[in-house]
C-alpha positions in Angstrom: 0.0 0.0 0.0 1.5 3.7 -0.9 2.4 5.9 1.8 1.6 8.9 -0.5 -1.2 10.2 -2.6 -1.0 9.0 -6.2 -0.1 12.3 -8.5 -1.2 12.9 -12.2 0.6 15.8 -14.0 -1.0 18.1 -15.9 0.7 20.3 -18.7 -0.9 23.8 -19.9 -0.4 26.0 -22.8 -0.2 29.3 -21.7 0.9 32.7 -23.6 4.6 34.5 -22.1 2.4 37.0 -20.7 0.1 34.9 -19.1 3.3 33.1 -17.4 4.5 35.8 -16.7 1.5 37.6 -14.5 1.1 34.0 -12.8 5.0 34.2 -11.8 4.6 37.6 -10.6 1.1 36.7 -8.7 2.8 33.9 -6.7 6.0 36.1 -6.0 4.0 38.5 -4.7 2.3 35.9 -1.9 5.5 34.3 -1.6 4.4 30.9 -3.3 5.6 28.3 -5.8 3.4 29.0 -9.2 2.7 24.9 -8.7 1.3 26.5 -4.8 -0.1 29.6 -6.1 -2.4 27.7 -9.0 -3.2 24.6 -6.8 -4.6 27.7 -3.5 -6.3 29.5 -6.9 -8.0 26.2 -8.1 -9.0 25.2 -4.4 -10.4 28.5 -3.7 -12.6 28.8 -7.2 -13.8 25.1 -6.1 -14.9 26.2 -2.3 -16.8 29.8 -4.0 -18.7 27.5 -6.7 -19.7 25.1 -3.4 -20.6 27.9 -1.5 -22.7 29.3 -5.1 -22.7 32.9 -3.6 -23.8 35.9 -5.2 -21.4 38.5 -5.8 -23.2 42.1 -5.1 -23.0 44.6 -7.8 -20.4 46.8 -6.0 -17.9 43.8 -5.4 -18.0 42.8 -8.6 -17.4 46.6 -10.4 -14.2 47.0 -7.6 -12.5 43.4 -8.3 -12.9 44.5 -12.2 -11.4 47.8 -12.0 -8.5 46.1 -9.5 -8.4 43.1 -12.6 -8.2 45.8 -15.1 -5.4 48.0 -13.2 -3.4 45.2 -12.5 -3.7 44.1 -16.1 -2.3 47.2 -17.6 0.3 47.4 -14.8 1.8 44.1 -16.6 1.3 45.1 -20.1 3.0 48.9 -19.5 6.2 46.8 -17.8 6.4 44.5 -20.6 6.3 47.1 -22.7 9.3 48.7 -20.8 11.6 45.4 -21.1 
């Protein structure tokens, strides 16, 4: 009998850019990408359990934050 949970690996296609804001993402909480994407999967899993609402005001402020932090990457791309 193993010890261990059996693992699959899973392989993704994903643009430079898109690699790039994941890196930055997990840098910035101090995690593995492999940690930050596992925490991001587990938390999208527990809100779709919970099937809560967002209100109207949530939703506009996580956009705008989404949208900021968007062209924060694209204008220090741009710079490299």
């Amino acid at each position: 009998m193993r010890n261990h949970e059996e693992k699959i690996r899973l392989s993704l296609d994903i643009s430079v850019q898109q690699h790039t804001h994941l890196k930055m993402q997990a840098a910035k909480r101090g995690l593995s990408m492999r940690e930050y994407i596992l925490e991001a999967l587990a938390y999208s899993e527990e809100r779709q359990e919970k099937d809560t609402e967002i209100d109207p005001e949530s939703f506009s402020k996580a956009l705008k934050k989404l949208r900021k932090e968007k062209y924060n990457l694209a204008k220090n791309l741009s710079k490299r």
